[in-house]
C-alpha positions in Angstrom: -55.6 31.4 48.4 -53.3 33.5 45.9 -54.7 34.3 43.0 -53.3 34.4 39.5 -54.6 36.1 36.5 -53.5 35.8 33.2 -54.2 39.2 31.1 -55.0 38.9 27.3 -53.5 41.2 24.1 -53.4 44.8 25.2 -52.2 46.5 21.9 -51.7 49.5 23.3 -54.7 50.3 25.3 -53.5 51.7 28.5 -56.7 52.9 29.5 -58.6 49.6 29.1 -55.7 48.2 31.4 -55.8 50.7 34.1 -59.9 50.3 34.2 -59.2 46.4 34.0 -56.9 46.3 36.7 -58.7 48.0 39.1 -61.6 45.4 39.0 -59.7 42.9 40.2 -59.0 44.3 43.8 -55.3 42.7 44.0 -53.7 41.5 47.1 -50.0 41.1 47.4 -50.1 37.7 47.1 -52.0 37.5 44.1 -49.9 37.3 40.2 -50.5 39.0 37.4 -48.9 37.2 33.8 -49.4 39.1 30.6 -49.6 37.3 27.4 -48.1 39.7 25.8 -48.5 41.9 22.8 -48.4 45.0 24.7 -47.7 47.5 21.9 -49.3 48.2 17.9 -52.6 49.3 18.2 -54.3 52.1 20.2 -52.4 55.7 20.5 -51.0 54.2 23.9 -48.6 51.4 23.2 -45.3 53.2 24.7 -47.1 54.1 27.7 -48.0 50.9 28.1 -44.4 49.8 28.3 -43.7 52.7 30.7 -47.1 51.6 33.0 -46.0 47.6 32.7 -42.4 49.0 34.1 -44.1 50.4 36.5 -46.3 48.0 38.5 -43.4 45.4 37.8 -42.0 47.2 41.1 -45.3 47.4 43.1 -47.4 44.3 41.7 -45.9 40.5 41.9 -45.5 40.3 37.5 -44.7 38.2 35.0 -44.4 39.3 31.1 -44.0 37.4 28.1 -42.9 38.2 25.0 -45.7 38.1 22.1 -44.8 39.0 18.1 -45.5 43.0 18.2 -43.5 43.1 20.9 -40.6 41.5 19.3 -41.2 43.6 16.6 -41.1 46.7 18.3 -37.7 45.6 19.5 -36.1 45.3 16.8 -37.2 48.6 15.4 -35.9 50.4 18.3 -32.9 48.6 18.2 -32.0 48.3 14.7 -34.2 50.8 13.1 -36.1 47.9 11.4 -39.1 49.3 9.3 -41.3 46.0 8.1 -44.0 46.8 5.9 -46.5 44.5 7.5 -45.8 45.2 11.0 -46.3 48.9 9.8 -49.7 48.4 8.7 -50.9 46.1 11.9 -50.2 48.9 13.7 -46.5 49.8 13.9 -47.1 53.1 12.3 -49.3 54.3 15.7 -46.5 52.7 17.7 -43.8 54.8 16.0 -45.3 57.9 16.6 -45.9 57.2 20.6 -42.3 57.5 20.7 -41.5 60.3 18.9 -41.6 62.6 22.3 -40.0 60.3 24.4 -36.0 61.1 25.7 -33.5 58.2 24.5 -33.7 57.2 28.8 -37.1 56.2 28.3 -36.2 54.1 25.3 -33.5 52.7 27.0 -36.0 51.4 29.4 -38.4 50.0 27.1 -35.8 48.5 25.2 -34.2 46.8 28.3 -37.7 45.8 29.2 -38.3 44.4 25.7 -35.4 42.3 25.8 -35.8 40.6 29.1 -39.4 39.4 28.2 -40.2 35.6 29.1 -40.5 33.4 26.0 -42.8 31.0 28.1 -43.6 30.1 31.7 -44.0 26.7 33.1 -45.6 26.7 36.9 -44.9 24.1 39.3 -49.1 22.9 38.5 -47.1 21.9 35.2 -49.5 24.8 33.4 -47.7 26.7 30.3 -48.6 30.6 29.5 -47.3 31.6 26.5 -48.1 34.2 23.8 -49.1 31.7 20.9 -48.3 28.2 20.6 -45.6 26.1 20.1 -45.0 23.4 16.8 -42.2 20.5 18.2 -44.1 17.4 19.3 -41.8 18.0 22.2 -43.1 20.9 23.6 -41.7 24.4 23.3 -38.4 24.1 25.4 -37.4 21.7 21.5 -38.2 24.3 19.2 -35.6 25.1 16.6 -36.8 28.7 16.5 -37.3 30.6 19.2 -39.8 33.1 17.4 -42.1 30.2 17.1 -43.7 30.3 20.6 -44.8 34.0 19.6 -45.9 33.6 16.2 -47.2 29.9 15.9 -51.2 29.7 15.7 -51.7 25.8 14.9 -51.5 24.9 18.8 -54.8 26.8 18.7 -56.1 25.9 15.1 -55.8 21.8 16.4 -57.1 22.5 19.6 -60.4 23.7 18.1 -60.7 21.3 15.4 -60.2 18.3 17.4 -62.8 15.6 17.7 -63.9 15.6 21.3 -64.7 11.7 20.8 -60.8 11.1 20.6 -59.4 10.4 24.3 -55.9 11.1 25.3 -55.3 7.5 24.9 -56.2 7.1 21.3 -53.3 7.1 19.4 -54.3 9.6 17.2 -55.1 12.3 19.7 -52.3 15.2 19.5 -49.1 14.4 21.2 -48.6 18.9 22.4 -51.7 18.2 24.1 -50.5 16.0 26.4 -47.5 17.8 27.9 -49.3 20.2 29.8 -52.2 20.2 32.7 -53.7 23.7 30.5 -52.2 26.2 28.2 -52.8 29.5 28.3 -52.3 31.8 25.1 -53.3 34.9 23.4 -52.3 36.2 19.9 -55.6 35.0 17.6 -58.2 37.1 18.5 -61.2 34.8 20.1 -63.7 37.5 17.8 -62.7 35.6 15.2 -64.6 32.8 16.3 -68.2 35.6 17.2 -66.6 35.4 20.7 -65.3 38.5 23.2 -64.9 36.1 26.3 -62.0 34.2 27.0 -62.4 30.3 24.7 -61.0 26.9 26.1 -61.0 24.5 23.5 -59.8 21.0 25.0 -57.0 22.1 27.4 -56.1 25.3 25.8 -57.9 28.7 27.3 -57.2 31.8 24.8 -57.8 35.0 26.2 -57.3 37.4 23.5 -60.6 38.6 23.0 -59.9 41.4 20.7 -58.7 44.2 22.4 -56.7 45.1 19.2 -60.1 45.5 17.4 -63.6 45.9 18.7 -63.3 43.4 21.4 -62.5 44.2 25.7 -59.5 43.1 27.5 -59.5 40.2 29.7 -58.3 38.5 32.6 -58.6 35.6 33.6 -58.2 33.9 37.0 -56.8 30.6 36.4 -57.5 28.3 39.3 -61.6 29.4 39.5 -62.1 30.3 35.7 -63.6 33.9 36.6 -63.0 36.6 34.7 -62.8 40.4 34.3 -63.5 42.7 31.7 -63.0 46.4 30.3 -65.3 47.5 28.0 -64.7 47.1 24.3 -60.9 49.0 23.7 -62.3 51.1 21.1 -64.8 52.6 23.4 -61.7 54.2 25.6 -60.3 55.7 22.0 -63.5 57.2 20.0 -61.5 59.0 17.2 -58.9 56.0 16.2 -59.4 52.8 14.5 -57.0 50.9 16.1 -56.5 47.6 13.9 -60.0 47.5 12.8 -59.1 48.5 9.0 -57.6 44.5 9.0 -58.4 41.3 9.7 -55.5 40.0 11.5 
């Protein structure tokens, strides 16, 4: 049976994702959907980009589009300098692209742009990079940006009383719309956790890659999953995010 794994925040750790990816002995059948965030963090976030644009042509992928990402896009594209996103980690971004040639950038940027905002399978499972707020579901929301920024998908999720059934009608109507939801973008080691969380039909699987935490994947259809070590092991002399707490 084809296997599909979802793969959590990367933030720029290329060498987590190479060590990650080769514990997971593909097949060619098998799918690979990143959750996004690729970039901002560790000293290896274009090179990420350039290895993502890589195995697109030799592994069966699927990318969507989390906030640094969309970030990153608009500062190649319009030269955007956000204090914020420079201190959660566009500054080591920036400087992975000083040496690169403007074909590069075109590449990235073309890459960038074409990034999924969500994925719906025919099991009726969502993968996105955050959440979504419409009552409808995500394909309603007013802004698009939402899907990659929104964290109260995840915030209900967790704070829900497991007494309530699906029929009560108080329990959440996003809830309902989907078989499971997969997301990344809050760190699970916010919670004391570096292993992938489900919290009622939601699995998260960020598990702090950004920070102190490994990068995961998870196999969806068994619940198994991989990890690298802890990212900052791979990069000894940087910090990554770990001067904040988001």
């Amino acid at each position: 049976m084809p296997k599909t794994y979802v793969i959590g925040d990367i933030h720029g750790g290329l060498l987590a994702l190479k060590d990650l990816l080769q514990k997971l002995d593909l097949r060619d059948e098998d799918q690979l959907i990143f959750l996004g965030d690729y970039v901002d963090g560790w000293s290896d976030s274009a090179h990420v980009v350039s290895y993502l644009i890589q195995i697109k042509e030799e592994l069966n992928c699927r990318f969507i589009r989390g906030n640094h990402d969309d970030l990153v896009l608009q500062w190649l594209t319009t030269d955007f300098n956000n204090e914020k996103w420079l201190q959660h980690g566009g500054k080591s971004t920036k400087k992975t692209y000083e040496n690169l040639d403007q074909t590069t950038i075109d590449l990235h940027i073309n890459f960038l742009d074409n990034l999924e905002d969500y994925i719906i399978d025919e099991q009726n499972r969502l993968f996105l990079h955050a959440g979504f707020s419409n009552m409808s579901g995500p394909q309603f929301e007013y802004h698009e940006d939402t899907v990659y920024w929104d964290r109260t998908l995840w915030e209900m999720a967790l704070a829900l009383d497991n007494r309530i059934t699906k029929e009560d009608k108080t329990y959440p109507k996003r809830l309902k719309h989907f078989k499971e939801i997969y997301i990344g973008h809050t760190p699970v080691t916010r919670l004391g956790k570096t292993e992938p969380v489900n919290a009622v039909n939601i699995w998260n699987v960020d598990t702090g890659a950004a920070f102190k935490g490994p990068l995961t994947a998870l196999e969806i259809n068994t619940k198994a999953f991989y990890q690298s070590k802890p990212v900052h092991e791979y990069y000894p002399d940087e910090i990554g995010r770990n001067f904040s707490k988001n």
